[in-house]
C-alpha positions as a Markdown table, in Angstrom:
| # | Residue | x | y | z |
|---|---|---|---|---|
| 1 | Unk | 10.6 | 0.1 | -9.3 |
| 2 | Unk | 11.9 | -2.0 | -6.6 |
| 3 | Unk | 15.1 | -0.8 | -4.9 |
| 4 | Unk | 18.0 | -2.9 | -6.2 |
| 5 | Unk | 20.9 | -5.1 | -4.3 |
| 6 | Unk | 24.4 | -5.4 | -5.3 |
| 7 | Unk | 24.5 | -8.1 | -7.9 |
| 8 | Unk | 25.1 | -11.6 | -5.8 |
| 9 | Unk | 28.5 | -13.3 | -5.9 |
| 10 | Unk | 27.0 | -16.1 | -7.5 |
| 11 | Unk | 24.3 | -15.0 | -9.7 |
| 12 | Unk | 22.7 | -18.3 | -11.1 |
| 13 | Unk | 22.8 | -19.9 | -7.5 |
| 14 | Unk | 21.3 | -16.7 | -6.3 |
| 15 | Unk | 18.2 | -16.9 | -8.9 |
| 16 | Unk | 18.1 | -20.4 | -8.5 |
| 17 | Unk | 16.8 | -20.1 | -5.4 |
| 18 | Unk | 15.1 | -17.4 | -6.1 |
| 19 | Unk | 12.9 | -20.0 | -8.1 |
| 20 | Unk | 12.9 | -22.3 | -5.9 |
| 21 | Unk | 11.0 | -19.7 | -3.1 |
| 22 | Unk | 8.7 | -18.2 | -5.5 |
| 23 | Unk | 8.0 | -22.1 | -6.8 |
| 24 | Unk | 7.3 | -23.1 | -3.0 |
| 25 | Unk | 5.5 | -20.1 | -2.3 |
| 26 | Unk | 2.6 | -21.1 | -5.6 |
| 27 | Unk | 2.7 | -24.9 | -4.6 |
| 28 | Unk | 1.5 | -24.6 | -0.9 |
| 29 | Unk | 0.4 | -22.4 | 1.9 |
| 30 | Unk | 3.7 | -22.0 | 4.0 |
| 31 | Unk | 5.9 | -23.3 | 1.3 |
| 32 | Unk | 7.6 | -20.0 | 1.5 |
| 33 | Unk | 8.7 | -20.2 | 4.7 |
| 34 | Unk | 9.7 | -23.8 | 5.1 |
| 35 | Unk | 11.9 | -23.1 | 1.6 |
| 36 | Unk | 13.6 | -20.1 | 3.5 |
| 37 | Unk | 14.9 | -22.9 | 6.0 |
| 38 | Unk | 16.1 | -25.0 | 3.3 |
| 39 | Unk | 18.5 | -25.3 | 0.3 |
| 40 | Unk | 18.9 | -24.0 | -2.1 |
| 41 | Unk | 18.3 | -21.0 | -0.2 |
| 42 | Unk | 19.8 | -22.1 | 3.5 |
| 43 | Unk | 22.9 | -22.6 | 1.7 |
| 44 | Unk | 23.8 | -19.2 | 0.1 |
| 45 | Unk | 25.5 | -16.4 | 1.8 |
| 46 | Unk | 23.8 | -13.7 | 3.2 |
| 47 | Unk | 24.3 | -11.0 | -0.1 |
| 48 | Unk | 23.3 | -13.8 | -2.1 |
| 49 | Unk | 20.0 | -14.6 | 0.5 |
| 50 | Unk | 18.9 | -10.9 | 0.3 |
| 51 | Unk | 19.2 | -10.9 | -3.2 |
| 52 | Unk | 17.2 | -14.4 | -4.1 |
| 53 | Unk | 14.6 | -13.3 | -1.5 |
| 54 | Unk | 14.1 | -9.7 | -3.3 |
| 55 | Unk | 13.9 | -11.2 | -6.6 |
| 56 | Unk | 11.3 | -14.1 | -5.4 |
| 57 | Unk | 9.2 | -11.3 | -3.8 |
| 58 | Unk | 9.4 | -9.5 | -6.6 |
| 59 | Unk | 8.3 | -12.1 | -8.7 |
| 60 | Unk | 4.9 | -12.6 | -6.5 |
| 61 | Unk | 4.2 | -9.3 | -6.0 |
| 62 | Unk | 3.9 | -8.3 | -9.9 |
| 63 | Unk | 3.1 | -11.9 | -10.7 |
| 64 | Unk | -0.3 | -10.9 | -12.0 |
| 65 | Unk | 1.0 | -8.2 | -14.7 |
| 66 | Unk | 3.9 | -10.5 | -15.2 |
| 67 | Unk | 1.7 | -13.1 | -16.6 |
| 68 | Unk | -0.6 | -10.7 | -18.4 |
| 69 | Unk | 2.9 | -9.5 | -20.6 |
| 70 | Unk | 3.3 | -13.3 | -20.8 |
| 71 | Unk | -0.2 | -14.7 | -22.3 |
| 72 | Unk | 0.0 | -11.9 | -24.7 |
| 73 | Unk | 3.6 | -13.3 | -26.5 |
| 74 | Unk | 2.5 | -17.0 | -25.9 |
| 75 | Unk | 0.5 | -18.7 | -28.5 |
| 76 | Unk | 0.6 | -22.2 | -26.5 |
| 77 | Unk | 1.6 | -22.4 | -23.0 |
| 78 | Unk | 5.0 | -23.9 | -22.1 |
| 79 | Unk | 5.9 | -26.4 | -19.1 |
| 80 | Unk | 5.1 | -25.0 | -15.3 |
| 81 | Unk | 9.5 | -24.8 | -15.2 |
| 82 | Unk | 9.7 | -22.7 | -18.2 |
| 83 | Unk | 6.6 | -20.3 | -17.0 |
| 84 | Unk | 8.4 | -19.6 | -13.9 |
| 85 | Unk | 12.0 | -19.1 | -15.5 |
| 86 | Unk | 10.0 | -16.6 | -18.0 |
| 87 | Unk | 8.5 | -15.0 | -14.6 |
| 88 | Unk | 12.0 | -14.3 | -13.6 |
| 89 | Unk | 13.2 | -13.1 | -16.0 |
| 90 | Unk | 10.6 | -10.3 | -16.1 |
| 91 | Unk | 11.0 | -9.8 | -13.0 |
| 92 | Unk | 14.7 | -8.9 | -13.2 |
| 93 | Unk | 14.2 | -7.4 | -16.5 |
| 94 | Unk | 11.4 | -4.8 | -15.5 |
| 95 | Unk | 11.2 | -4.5 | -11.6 |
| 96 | Unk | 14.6 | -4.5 | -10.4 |
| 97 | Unk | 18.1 | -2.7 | -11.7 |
| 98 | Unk | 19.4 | -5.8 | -13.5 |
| 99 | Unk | 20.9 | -4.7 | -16.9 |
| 100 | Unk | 18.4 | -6.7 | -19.8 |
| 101 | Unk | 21.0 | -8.0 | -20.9 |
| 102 | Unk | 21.7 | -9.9 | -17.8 |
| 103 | Unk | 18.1 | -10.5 | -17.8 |
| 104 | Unk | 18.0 | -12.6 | -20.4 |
| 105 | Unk | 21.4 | -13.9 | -20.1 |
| 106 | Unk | 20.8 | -15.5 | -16.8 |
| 107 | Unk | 17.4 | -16.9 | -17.3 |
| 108 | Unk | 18.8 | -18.3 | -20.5 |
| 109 | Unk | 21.9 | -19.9 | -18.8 |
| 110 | Unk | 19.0 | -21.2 | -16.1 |
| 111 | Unk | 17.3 | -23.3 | -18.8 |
| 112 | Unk | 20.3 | -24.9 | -20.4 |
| 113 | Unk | 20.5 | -27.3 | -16.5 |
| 114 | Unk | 17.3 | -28.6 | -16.9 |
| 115 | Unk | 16.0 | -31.1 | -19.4 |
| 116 | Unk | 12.7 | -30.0 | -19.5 |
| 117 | Unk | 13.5 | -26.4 | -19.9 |
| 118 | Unk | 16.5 | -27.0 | -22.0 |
| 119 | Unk | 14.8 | -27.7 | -25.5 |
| 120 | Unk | 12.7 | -23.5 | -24.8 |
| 121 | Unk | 15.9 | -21.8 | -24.7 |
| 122 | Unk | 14.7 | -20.2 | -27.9 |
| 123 | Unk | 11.6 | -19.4 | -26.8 |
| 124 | Unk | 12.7 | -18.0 | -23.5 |
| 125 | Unk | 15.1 | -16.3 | -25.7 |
| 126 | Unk | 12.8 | -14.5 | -27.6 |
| 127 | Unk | 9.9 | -13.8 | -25.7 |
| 128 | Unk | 12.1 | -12.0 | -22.8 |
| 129 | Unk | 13.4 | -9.8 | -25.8 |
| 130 | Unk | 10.4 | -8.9 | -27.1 |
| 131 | Unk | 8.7 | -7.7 | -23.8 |
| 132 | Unk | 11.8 | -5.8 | -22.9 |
| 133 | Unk | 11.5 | -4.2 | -26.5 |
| 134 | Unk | 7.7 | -2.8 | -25.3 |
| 135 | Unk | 7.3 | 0.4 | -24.2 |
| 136 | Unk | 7.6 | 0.9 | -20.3 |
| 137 | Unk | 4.5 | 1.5 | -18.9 |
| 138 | Unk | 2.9 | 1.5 | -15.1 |
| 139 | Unk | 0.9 | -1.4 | -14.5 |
| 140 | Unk | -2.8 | -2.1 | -14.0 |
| 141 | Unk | -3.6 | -2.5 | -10.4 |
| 142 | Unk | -6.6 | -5.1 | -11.5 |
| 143 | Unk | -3.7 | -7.3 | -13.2 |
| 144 | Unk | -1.5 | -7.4 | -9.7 |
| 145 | Unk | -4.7 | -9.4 | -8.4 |
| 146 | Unk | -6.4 | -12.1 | -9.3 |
| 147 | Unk | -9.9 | -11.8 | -10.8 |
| 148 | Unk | -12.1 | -13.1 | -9.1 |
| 149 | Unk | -10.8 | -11.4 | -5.9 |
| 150 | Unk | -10.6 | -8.2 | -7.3 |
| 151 | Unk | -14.1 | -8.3 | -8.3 |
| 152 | Unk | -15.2 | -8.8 | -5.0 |
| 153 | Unk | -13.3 | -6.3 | -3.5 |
| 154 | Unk | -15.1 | -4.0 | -6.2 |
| 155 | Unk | -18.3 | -5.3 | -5.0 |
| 156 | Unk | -17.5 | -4.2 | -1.7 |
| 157 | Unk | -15.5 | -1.0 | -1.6 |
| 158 | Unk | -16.1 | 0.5 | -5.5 |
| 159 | Unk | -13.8 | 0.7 | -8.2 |
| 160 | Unk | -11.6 | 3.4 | -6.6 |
| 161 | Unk | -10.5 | 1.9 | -3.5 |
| 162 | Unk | -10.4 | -1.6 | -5.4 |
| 163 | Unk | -7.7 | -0.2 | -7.3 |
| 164 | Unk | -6.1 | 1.8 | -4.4 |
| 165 | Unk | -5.8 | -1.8 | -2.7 |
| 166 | Unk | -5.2 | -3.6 | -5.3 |
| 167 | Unk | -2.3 | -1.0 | -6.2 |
| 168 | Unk | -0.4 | -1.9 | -2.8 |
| 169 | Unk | 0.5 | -5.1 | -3.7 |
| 170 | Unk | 3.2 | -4.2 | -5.4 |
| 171 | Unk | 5.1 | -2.4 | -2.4 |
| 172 | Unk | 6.9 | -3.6 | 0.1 |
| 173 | Unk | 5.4 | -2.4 | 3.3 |
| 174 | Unk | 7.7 | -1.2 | 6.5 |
| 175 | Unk | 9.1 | -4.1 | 9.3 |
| 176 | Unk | 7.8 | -4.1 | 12.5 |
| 177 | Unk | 9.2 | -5.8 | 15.6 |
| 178 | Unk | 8.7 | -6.6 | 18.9 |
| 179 | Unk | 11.4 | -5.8 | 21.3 |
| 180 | Unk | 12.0 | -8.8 | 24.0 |
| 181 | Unk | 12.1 | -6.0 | 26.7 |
| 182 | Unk | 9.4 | -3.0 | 26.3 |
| 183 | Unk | 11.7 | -1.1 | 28.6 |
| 184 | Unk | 14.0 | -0.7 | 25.7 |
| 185 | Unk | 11.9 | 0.4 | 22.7 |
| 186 | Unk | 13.1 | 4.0 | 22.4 |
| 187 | Unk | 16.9 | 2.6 | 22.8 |
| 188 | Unk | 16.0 | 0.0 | 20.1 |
| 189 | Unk | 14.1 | 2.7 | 18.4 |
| 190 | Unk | 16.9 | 5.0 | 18.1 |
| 191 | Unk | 19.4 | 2.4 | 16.8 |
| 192 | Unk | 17.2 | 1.4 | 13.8 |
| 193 | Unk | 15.7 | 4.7 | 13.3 |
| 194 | Unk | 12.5 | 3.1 | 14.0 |
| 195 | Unk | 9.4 | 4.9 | 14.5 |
| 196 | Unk | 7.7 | 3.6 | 17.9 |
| 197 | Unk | 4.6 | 2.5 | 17.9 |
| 198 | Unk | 1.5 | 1.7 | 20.6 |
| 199 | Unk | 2.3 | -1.7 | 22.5 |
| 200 | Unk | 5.1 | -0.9 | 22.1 |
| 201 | Unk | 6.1 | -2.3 | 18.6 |
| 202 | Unk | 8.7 | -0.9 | 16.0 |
| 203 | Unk | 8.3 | 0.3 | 12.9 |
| 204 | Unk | 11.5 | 0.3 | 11.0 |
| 205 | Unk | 11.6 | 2.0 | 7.2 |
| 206 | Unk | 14.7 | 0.1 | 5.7 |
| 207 | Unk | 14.7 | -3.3 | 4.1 |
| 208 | Unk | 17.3 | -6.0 | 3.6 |
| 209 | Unk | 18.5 | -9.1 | 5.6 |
| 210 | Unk | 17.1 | -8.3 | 9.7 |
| 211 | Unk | 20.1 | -10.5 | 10.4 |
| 212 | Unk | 22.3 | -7.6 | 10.2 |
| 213 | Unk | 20.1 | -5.0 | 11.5 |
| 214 | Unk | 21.2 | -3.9 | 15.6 |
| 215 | Unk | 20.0 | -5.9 | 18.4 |
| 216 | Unk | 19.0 | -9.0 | 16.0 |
| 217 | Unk | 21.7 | -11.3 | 17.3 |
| 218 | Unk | 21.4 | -10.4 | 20.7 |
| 219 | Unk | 17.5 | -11.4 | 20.4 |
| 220 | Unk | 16.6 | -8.2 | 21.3 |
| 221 | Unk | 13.4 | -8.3 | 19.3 |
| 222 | Unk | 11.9 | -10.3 | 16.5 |
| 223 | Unk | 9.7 | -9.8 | 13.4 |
| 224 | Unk | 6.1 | -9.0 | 14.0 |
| 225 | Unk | 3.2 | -7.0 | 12.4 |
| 226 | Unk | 2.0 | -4.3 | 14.9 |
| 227 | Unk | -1.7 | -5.6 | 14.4 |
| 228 | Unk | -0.7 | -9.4 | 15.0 |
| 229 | Unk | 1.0 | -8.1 | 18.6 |
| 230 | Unk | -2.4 | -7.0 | 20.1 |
| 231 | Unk | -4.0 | -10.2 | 20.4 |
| 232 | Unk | -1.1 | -11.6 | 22.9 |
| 233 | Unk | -1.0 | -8.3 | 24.8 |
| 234 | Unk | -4.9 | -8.2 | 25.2 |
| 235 | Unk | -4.0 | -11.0 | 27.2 |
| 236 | Unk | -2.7 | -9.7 | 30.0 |
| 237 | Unk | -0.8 | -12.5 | 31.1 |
| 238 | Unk | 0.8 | -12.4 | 34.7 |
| 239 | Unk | 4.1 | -13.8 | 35.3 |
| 240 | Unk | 4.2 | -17.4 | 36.6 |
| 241 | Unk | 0.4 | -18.0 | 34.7 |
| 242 | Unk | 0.2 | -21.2 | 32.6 |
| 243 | Unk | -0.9 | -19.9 | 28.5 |
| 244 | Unk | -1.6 | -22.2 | 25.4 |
| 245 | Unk | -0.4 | -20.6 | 22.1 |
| 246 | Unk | -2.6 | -22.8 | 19.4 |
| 247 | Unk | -1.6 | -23.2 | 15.6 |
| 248 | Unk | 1.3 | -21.4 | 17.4 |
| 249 | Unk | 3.8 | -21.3 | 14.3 |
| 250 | Unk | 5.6 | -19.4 | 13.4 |
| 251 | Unk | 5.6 | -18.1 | 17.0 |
| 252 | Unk | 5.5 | -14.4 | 17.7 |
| 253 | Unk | 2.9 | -14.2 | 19.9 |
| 254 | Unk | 4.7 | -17.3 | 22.1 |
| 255 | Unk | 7.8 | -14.9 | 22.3 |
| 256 | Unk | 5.5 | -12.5 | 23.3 |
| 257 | Unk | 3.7 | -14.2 | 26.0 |
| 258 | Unk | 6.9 | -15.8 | 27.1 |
| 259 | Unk | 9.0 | -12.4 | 27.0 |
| 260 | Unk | 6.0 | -11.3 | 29.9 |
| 261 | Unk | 6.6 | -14.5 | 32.1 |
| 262 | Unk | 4.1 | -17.1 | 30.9 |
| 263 | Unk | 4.3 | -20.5 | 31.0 |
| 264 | Unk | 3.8 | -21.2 | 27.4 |
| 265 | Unk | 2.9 | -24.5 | 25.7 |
| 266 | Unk | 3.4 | -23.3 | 22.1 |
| 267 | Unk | 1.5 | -26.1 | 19.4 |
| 268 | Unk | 1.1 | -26.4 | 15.8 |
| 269 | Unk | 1.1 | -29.1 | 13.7 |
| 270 | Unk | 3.8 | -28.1 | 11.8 |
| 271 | Unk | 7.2 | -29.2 | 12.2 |
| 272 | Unk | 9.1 | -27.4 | 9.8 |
| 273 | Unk | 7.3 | -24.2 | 10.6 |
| 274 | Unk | 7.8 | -25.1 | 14.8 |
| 275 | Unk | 11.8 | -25.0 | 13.8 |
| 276 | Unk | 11.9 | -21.5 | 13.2 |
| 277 | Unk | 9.9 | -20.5 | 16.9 |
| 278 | Unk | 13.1 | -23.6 | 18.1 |
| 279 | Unk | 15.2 | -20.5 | 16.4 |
| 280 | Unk | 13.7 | -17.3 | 17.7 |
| 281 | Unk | 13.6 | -19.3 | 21.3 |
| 282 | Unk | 17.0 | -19.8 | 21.5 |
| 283 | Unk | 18.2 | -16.5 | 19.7 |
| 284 | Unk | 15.9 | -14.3 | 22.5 |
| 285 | Unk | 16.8 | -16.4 | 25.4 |
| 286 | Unk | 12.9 | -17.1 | 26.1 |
| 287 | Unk | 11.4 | -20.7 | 26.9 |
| 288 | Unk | 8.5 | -22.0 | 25.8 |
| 289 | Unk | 7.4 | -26.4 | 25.6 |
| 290 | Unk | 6.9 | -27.1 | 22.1 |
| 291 | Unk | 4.2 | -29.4 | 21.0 |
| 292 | Unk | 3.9 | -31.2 | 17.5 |
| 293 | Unk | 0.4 | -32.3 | 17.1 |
| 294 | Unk | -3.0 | -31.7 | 15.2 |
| 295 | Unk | -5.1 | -29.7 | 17.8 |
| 296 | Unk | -8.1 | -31.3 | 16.5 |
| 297 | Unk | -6.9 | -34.5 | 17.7 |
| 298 | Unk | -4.4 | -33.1 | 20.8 |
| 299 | Unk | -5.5 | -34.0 | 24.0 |
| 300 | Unk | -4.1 | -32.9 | 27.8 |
| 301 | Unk | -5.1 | -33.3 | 31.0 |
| 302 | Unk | -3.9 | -29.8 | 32.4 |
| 303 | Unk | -5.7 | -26.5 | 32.2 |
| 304 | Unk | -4.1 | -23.3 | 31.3 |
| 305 | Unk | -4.8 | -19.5 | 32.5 |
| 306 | Unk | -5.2 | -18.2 | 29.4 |
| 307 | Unk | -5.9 | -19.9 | 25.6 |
| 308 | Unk | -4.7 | -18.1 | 22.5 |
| 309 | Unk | -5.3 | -19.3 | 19.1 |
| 310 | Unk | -4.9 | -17.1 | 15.4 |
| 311 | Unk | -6.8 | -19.0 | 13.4 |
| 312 | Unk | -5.8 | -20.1 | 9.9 |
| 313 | Unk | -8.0 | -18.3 | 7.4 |
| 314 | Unk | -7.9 | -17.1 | 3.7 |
| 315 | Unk | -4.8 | -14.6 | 4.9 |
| 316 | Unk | -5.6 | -12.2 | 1.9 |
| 317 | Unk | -5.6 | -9.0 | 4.4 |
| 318 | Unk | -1.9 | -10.4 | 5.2 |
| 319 | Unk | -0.7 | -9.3 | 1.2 |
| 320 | Unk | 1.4 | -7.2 | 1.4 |
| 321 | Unk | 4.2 | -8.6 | 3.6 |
| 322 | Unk | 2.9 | -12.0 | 2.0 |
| 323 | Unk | 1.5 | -11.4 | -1.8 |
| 324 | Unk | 1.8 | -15.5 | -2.1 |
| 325 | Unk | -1.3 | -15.6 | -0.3 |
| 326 | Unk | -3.5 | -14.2 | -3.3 |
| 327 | Unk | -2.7 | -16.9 | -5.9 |
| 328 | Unk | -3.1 | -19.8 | -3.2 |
| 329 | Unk | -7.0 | -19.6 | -2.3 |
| 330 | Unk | -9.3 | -20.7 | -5.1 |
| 331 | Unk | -12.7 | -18.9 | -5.1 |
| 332 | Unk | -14.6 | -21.5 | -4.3 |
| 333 | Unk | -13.2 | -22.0 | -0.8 |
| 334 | Unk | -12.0 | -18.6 | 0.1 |
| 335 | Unk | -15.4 | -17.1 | 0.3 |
| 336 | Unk | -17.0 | -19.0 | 3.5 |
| 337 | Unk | -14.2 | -21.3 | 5.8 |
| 338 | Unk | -15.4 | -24.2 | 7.7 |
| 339 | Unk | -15.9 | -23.3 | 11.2 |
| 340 | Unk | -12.7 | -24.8 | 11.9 |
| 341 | Unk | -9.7 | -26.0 | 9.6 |
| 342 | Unk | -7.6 | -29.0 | 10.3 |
| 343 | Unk | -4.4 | -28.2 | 12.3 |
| 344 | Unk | -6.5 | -26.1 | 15.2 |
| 345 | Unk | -9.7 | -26.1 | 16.4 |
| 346 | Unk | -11.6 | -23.2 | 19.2 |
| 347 | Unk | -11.4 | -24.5 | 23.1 |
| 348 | Unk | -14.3 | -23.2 | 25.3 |
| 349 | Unk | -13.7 | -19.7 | 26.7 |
| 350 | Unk | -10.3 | -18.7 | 24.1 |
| 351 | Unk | -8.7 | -16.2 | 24.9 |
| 352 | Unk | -10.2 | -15.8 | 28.5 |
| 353 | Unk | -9.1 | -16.8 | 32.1 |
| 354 | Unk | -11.4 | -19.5 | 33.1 |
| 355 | Unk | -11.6 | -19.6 | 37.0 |
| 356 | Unk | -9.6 | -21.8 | 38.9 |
| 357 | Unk | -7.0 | -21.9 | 36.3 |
């Protein structure tokens, strides 16, 4: 079971946006984080942020037993809103410490604001209460997948460790950072009982809002997988050397390269997604020029020491800090991407120093 949060101050604006993330997060690729900079979300308090974001995670990480409970109470699918209302209510109801009576209540008290949703109050009602009246039970790693992916990852590894993957899904996996200043990873280390890591990058146990967690509002560090560190470090960049991030957003690997004295032009195509590196800039005290443009179209006349660019791509080894990312691909697309996809494309020599530059 997921560990709980106190109970928000407002619980219906909590698991309103709650809905609203876990609603994004199915629509689009990114939707998640563009909804974390916007209302509903933006505009609760920070109890009530940790809380919506627990319960939306929650939601997409069990999504796939979720709906399994589901299909087996519902003779005739109801509207898209109502499906995702039921979703969260099972979510509350069997992942997290919310009473089942709350459960229901809430998701209940949800449907009554919407007109499409309003006339299934019944329904929402009574399906809730009968999957809460089933016996616990653990659930089905294949279910926390889709099919069609899980199949292939039983083609490729066996059953046994397509279930020991598939079975990780449903955990929340440890936050690494990457401190501003590499000089003061064991201080940092020490003051969110971090394990230290090669790089160096943190690896801190706890969860909850990073906003509150020591050296955050100083911009002492920011959010980063370990793995997605190397690429800017294999870099090598020397201070005062000229570095284009591409399809930088959301920008770690700009802080990175502007934390060790580059000259960074940081581009993406993406606005909303570019407002968040806008942030972590001005939180860490690092600068970087910010470009808005499609790549494949972006043209400039200067050259740069070195060219970095993390590729979009099916992002389904990323699940576990991101489980949206296995109900966005369809399989017909996910197996082979296009050489390059819109938004980026792969300059000459990326990733090296070409001479003269």
């Amino acid at each position: 079971m997921t560990p709980s949060l106190a109970e928000p101050s407002d619980g219906l604006a909590a698991r309103d946006a709650a809905l609203s993330l876990a609603q994004a997060a199915l629509d689009r690729r990114g939707g998640l984080e563009e909804a974390l900079e916007q209302p509903p979300f933006s505009k609760l308090e920070p109890r009530d942020r940790a809380f919506a974001r627990m319960l939306a995670m929650t939601l997409l990480r069990r999504l796939g037993a979720i709906d399994s409970r589901l299909q087996a109470r519902l003779v005739k699918e109801p509207p898209e809103s109502v499906v995702m209302l039921l979703r969260l209510g099972v979510a509350q109801a069997l992942y997290l410490d919310t009473p089942a009576f709350a459960a229901v209540d809430t998701t209940v008290r949800l449907a009554e604001r919407g007109k499409t949703t309003r006339p299934f109050k019944g329904l929402i009602n009574g399906v809730l209460r009968g999957i809460l009246r089933e016996p616990l039970r653990e659930d089905d790693p294949e279910r926390l997948v889709p099919g069609w992916l899980f199949a292939r990852w039983r083609a490729a590894y066996g059953e046994v460790d397509a279930r020991a993957i598939a079975a990780m899904v449903a955990f929340e996996p440890a936050t690494d950072l990457t401190p501003r200043d590499t000089a003061e990873a064991a201080e940092l280390a020490a003051a969110l009982e971090a394990e230290v890591l090669p790089g160096p990058s943190l690896r801190v146990r706890q969860h909850g809002d990073v906003a509150g967690w020591p050296g955050y509002a100083e911009g002492r560090w920011w959010v980063q997988d370990a793995a997605a560190a190397i690429p800017a470090r294999l870099l090598r960049i020397v201070v005062g050397e000229t570095a284009l991030d591409l399809c930088a957003a959301p920008g770690g690997k700009t802080l990175e390269l502007a934390a060790d004295g580059a000259n960074v032009t940081a581009l993406d195509r993406s606005g909303p997604r570019l407002g968040r590196l806008r942030q972590a800039l001005q939180r860490t005290g690092l600068a970087a020029e910010i470009v808005t443009a499609d790549a494949n179209s972006w043209r400039d006349p200067r050259r740069f020491a070195a060219v970095l660019m993390d590729a979009p791509c099916s992002a389904t080894g990323t699940f576990r800090r991101h489980p949206d990312v296995l109900w966005a691909p369809s399989p017909p697309t996910s197996p082979a991407l296009p050489a390059f996809r819109p938004g980026c494309w792969t300059p000459p020599r990326t990733g090296s120093r070409p001479e003269g530059g």
